[in-house]
PDB file of N, CA, C and O in Angstrom:
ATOM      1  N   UNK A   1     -18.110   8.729 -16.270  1.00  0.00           N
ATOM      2  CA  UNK A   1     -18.053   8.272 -14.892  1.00  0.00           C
ATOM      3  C   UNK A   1     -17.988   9.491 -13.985  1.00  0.00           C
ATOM      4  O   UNK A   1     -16.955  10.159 -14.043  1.00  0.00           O
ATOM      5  N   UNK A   2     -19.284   9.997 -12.874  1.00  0.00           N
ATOM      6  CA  UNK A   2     -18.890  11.393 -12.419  1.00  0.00           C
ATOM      7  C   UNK A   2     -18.435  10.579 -11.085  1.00  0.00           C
ATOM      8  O   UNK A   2     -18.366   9.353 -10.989  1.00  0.00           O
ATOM      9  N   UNK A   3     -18.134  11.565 -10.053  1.00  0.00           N
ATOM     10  CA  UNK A   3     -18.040  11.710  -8.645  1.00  0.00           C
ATOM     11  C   UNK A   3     -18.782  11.663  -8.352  1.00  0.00           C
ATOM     12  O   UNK A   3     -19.732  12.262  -8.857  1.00  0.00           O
ATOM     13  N   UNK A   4     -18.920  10.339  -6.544  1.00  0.00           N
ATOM     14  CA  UNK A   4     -20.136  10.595  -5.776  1.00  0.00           C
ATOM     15  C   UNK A   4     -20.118  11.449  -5.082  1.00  0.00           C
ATOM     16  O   UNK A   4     -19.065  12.067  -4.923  1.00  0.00           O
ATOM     17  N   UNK A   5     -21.196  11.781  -4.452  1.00  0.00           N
ATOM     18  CA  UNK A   5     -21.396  12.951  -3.241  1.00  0.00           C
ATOM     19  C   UNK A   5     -20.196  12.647  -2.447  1.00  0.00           C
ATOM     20  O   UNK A   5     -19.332  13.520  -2.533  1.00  0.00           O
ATOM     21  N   UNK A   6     -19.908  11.634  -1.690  1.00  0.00           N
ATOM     22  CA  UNK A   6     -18.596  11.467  -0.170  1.00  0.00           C
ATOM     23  C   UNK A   6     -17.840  11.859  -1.199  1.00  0.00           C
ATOM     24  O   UNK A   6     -17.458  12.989  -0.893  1.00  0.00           O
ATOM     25  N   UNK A   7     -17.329  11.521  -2.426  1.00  0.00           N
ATOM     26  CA  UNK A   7     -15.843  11.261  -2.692  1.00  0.00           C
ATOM     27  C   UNK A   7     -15.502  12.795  -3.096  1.00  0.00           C
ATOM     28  O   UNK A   7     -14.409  13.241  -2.748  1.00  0.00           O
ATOM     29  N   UNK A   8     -16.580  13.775  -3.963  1.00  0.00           N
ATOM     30  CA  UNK A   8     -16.577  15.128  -4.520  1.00  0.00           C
ATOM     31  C   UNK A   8     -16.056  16.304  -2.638  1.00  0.00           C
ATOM     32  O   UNK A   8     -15.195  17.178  -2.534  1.00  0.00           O
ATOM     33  N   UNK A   9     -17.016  15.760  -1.545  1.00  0.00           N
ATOM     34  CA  UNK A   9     -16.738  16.017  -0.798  1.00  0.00           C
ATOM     35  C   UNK A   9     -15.540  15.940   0.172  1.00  0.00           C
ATOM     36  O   UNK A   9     -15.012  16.810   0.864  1.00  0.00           O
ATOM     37  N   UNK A  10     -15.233  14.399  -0.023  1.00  0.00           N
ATOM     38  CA  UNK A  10     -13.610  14.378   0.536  1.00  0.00           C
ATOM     39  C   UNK A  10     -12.147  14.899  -0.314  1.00  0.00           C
ATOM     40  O   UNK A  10     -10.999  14.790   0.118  1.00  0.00           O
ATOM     41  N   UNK A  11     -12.568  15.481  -1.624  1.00  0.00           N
ATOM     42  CA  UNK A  11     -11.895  16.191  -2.705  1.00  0.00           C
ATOM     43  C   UNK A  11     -11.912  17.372  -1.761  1.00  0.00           C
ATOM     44  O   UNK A  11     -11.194  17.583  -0.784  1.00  0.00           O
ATOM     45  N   UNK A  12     -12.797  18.023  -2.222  1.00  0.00           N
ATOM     46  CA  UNK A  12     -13.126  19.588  -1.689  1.00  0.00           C
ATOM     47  C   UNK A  12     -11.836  19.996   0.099  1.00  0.00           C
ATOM     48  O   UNK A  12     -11.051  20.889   0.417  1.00  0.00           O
ATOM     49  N   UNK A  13     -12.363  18.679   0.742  1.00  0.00           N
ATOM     50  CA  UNK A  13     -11.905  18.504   2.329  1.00  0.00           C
ATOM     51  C   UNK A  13     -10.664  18.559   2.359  1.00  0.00           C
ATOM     52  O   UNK A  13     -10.143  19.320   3.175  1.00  0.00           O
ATOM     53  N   UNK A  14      -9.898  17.817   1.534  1.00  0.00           N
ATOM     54  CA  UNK A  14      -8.566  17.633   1.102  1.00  0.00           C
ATOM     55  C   UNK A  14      -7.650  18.506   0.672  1.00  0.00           C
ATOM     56  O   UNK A  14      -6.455  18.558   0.961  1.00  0.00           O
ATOM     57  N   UNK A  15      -8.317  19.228  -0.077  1.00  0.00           N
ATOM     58  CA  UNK A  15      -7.672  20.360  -1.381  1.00  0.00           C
ATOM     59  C   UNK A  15      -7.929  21.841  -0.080  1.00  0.00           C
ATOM     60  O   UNK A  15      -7.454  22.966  -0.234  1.00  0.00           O
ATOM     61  N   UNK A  16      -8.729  21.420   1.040  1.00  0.00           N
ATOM     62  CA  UNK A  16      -8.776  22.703   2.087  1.00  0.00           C
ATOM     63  C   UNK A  16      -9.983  23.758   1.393  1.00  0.00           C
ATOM     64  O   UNK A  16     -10.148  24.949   1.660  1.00  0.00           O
ATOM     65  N   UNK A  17     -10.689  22.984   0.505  1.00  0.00           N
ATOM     66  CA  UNK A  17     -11.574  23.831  -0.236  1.00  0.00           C
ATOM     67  C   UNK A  17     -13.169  24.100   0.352  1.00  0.00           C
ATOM     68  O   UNK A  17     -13.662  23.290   1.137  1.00  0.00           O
ATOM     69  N   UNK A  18     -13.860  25.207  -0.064  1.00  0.00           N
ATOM     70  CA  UNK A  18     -15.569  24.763   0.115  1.00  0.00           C
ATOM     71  C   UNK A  18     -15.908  24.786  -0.983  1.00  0.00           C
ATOM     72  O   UNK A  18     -15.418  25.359  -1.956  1.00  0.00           O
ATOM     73  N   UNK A  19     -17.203  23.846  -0.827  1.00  0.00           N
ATOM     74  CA  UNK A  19     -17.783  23.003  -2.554  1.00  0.00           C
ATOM     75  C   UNK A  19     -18.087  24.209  -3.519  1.00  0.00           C
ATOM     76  O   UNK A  19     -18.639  25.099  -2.871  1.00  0.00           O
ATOM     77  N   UNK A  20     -17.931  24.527  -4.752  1.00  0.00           N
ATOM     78  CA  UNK A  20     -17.957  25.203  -5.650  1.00  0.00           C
ATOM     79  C   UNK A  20     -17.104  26.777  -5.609  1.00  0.00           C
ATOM     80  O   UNK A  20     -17.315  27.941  -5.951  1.00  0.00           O
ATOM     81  N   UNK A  21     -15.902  25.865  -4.883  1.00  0.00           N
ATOM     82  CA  UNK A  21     -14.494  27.146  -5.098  1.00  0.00           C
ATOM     83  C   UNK A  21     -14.113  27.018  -6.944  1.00  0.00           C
ATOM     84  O   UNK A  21     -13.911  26.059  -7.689  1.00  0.00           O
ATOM     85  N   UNK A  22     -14.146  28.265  -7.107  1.00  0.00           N
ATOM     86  CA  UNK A  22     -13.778  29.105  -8.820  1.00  0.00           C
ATOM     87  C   UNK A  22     -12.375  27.897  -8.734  1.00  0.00           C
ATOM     88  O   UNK A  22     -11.797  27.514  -7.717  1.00  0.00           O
ATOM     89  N   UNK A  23     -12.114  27.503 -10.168  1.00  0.00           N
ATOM     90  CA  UNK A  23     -11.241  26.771 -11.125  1.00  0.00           C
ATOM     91  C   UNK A  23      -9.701  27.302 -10.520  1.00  0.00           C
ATOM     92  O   UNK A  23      -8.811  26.500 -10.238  1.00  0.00           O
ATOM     93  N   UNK A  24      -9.525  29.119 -10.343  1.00  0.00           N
ATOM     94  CA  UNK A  24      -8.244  29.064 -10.156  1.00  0.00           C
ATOM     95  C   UNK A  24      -8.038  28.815  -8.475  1.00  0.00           C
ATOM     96  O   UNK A  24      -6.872  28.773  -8.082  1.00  0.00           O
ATOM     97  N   UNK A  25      -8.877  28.687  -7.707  1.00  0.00           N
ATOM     98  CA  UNK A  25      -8.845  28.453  -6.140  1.00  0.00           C
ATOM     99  C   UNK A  25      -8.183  26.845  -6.214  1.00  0.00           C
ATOM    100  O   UNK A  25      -7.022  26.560  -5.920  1.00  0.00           O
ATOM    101  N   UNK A  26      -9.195  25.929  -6.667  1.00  0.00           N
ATOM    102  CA  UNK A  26      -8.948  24.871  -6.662  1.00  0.00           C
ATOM    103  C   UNK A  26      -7.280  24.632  -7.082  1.00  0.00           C
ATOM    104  O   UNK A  26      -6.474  24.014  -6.387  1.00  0.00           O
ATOM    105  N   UNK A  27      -6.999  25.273  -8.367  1.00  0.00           N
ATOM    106  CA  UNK A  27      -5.598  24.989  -8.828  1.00  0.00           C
ATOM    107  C   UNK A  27      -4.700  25.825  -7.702  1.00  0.00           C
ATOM    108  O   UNK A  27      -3.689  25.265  -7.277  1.00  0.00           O
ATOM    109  N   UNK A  28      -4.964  26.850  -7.320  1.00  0.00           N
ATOM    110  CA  UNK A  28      -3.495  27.411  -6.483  1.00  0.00           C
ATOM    111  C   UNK A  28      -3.687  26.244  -5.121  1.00  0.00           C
ATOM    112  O   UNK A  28      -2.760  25.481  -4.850  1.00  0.00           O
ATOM    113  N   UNK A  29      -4.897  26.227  -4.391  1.00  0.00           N
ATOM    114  CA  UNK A  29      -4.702  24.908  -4.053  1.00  0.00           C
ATOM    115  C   UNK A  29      -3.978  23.691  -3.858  1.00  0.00           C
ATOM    116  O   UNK A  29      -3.239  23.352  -2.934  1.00  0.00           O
ATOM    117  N   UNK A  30      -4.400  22.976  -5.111  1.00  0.00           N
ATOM    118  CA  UNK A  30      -3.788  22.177  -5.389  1.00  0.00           C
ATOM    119  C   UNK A  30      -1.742  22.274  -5.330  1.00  0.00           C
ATOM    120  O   UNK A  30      -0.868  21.532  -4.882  1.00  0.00           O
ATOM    121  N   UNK A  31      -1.755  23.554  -6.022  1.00  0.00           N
ATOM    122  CA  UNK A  31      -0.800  23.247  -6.241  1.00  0.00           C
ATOM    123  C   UNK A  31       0.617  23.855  -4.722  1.00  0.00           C
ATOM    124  O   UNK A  31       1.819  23.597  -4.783  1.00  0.00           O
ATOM    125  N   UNK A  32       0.012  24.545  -3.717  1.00  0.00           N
ATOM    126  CA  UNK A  32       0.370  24.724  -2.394  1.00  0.00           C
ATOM    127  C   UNK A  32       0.681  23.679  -1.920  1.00  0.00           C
ATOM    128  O   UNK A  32       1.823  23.457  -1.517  1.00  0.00           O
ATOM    129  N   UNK A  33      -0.494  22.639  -1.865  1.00  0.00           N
ATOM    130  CA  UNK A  33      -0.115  21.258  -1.330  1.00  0.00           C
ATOM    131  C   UNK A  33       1.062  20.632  -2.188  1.00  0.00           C
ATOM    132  O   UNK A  33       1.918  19.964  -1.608  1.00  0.00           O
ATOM    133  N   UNK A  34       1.107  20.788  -3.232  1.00  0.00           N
ATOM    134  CA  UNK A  34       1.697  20.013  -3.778  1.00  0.00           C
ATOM    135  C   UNK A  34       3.438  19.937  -3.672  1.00  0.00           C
ATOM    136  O   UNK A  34       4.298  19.057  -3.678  1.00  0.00           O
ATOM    137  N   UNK A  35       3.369  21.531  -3.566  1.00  0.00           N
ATOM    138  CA  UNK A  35       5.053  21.943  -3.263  1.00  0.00           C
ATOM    139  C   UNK A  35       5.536  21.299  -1.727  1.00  0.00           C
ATOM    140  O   UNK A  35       6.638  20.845  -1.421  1.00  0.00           O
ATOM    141  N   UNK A  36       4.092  21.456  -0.747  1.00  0.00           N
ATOM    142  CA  UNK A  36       4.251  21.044   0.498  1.00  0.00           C
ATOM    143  C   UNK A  36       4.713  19.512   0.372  1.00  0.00           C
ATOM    144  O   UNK A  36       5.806  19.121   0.782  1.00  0.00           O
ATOM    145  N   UNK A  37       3.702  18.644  -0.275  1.00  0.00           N
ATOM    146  CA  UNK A  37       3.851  17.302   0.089  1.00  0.00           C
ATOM    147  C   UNK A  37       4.707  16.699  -0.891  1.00  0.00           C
ATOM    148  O   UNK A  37       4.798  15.474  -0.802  1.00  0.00           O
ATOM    149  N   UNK A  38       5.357  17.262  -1.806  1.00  0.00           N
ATOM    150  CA  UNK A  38       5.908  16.025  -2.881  1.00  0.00           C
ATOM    151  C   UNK A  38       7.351  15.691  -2.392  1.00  0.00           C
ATOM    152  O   UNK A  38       8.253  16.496  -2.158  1.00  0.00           O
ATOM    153  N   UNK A  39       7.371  14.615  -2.308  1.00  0.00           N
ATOM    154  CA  UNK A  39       8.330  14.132  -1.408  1.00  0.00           C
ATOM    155  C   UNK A  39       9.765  14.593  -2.211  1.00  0.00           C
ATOM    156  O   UNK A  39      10.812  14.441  -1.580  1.00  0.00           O
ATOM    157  N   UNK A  40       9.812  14.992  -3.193  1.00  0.00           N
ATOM    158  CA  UNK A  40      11.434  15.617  -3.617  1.00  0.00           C
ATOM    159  C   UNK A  40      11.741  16.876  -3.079  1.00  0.00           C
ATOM    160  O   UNK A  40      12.865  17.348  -3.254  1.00  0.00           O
ATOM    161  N   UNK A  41      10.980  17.408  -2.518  1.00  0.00           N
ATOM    162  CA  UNK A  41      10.788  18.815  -1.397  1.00  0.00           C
ATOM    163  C   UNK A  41      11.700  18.570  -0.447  1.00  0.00           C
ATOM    164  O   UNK A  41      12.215  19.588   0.015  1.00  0.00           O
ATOM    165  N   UNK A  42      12.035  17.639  -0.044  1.00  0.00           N
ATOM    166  CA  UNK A  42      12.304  16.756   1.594  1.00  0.00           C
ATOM    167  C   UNK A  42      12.966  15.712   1.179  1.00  0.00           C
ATOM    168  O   UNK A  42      12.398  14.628   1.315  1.00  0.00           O
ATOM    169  N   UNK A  43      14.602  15.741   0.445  1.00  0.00           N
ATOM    170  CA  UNK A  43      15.438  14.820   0.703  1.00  0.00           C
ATOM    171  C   UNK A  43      15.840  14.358   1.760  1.00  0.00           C
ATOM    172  O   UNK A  43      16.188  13.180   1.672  1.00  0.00           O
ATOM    173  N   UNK A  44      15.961  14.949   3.022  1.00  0.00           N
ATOM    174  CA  UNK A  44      16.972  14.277   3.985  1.00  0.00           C
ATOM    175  C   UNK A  44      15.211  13.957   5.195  1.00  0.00           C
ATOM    176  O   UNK A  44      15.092  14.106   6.411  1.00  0.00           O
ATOM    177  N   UNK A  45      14.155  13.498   4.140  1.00  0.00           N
ATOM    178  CA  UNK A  45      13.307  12.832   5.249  1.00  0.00           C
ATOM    179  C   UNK A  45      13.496  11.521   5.370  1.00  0.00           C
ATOM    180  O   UNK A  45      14.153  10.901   4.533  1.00  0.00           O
ATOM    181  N   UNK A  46      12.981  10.986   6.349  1.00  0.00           N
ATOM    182  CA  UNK A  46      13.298   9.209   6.309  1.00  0.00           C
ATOM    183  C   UNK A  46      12.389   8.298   4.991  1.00  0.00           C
ATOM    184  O   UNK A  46      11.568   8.752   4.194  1.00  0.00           O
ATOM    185  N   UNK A  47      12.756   7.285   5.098  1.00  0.00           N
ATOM    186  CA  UNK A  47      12.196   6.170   4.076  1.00  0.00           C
ATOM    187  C   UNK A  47      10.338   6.427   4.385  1.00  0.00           C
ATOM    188  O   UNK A  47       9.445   6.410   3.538  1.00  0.00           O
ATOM    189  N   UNK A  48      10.238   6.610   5.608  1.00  0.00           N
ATOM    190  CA  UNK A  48       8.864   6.286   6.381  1.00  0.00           C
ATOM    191  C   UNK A  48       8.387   7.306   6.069  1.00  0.00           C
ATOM    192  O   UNK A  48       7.201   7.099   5.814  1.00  0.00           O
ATOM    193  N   UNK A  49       8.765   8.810   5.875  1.00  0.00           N
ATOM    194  CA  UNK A  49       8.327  10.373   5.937  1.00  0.00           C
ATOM    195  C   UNK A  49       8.293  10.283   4.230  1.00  0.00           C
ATOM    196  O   UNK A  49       7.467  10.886   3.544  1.00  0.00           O
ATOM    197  N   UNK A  50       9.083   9.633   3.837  1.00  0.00           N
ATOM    198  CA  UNK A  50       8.875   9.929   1.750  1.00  0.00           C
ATOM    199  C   UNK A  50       7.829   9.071   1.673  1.00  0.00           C
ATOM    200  O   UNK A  50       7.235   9.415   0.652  1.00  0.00           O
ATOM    201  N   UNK A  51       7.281   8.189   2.141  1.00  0.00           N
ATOM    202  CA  UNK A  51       6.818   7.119   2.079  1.00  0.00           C
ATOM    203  C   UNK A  51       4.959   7.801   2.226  1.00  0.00           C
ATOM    204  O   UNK A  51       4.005   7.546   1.492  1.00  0.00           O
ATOM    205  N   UNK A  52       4.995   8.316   2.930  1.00  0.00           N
ATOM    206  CA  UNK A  52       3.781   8.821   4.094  1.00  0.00           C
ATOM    207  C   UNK A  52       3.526  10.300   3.148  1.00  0.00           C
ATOM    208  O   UNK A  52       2.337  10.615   3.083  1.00  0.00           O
ATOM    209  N   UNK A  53       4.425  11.162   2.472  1.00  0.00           N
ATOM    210  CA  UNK A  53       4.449  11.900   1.591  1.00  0.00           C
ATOM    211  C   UNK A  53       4.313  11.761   0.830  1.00  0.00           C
ATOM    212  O   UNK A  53       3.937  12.758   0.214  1.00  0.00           O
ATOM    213  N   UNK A  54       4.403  10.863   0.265  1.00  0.00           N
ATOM    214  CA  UNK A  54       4.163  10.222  -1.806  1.00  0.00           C
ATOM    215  C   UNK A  54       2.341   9.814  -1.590  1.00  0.00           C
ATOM    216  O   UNK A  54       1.540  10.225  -2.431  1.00  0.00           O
ATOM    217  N   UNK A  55       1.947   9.117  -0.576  1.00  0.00           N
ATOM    218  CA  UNK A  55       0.893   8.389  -0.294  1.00  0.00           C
ATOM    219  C   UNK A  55       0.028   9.868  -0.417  1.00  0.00           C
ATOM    220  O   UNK A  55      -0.609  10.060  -1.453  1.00  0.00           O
ATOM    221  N   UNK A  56       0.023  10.800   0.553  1.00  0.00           N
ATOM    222  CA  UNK A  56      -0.620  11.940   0.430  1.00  0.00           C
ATOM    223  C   UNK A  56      -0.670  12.910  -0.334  1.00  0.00           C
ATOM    224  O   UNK A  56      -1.543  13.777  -0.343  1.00  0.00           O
ATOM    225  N   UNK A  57       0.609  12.799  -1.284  1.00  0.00           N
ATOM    226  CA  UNK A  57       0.736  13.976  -2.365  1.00  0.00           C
ATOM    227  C   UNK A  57       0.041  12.524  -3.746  1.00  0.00           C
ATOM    228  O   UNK A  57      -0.028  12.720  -4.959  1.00  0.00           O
ATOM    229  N   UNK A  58      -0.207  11.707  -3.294  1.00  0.00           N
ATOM    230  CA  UNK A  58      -1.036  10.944  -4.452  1.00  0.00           C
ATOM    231  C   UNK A  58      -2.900  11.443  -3.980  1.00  0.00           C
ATOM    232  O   UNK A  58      -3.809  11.876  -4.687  1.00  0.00           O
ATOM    233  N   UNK A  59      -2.851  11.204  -2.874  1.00  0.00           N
ATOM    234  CA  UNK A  59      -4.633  11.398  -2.768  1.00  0.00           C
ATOM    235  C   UNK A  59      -5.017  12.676  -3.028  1.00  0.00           C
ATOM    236  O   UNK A  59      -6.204  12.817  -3.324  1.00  0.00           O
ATOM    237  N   UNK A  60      -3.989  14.123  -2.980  1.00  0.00           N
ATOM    238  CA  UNK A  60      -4.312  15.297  -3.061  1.00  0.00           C
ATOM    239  C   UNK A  60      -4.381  15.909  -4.707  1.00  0.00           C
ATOM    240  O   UNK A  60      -4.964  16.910  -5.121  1.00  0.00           O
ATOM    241  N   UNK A  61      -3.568  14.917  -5.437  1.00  0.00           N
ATOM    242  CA  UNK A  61      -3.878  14.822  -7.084  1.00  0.00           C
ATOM    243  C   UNK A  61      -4.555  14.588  -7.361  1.00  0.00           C
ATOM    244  O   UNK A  61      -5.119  15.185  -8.278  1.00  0.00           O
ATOM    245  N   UNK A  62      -5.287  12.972  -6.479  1.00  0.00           N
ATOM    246  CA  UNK A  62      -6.348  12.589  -7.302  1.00  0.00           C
ATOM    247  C   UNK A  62      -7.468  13.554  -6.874  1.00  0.00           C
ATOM    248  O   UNK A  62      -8.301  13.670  -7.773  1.00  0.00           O
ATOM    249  N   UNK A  63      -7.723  14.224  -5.863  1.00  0.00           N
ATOM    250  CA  UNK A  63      -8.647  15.203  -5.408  1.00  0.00           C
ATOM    251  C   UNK A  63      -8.928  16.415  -6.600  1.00  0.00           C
ATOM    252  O   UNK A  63      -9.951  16.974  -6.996  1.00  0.00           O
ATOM    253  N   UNK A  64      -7.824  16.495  -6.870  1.00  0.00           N
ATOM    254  CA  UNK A  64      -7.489  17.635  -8.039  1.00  0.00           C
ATOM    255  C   UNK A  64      -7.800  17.318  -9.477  1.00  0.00           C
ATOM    256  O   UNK A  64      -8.177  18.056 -10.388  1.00  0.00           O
ATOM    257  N   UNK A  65      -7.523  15.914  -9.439  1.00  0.00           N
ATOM    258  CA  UNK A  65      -7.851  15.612 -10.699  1.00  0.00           C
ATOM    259  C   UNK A  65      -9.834  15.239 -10.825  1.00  0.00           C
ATOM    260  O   UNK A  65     -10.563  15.207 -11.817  1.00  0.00           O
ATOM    261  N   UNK A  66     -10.044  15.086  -9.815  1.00  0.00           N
ATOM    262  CA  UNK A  66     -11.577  14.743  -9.937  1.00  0.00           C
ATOM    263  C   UNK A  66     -12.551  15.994 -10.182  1.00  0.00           C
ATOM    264  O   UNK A  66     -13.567  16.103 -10.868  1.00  0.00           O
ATOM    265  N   UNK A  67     -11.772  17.011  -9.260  1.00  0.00           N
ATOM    266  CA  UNK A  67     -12.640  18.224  -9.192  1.00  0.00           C
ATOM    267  C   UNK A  67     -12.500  18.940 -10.416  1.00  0.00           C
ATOM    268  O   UNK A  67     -13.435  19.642 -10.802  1.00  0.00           O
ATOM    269  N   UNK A  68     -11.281  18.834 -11.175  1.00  0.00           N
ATOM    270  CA  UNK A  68     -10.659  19.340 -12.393  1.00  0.00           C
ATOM    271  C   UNK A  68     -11.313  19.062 -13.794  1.00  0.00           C
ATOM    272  O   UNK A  68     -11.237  19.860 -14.728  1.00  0.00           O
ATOM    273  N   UNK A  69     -12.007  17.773 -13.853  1.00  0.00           N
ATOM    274  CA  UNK A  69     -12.307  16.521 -14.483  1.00  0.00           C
ATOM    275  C   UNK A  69     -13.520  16.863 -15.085  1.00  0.00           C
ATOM    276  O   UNK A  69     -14.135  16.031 -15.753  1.00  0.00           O
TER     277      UNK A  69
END
């Protein structure tokens, strides 16, 4: 099952990348956002801010995981 064109592209958009960034770009990437958005970063955020953080530190995995893939 590959990636379509929008979705490879809204990966790339996501991850802050341009299309055919080298393996370790993508991973330090990835993993910048990841310290940023994972909502155990940010105990004393509200229900609404962990909430809004889990949602985005999920689409920025799956970005990672597609391009990774």
């Amino acid at each position: 099952m590959g990636v379509t064109d929008d979705a490879a592209a809204s990966a790339w958009e996501l991850l802050g990348l341009t299309p055919g960034a080298e393996p370790t770009e993508i991973r330090r990437a990835y993993r910048r956002l990841a310290r940023t958005l994972h909502p155990d970063v940010h105990p004393d955020a509200s229900d609404d801010e962990r909430r809004s953080l889990s949602l985005r530190f999920a689409e920025v995995s799956e970005a990672y995981r597609s391009l990774v893939a």
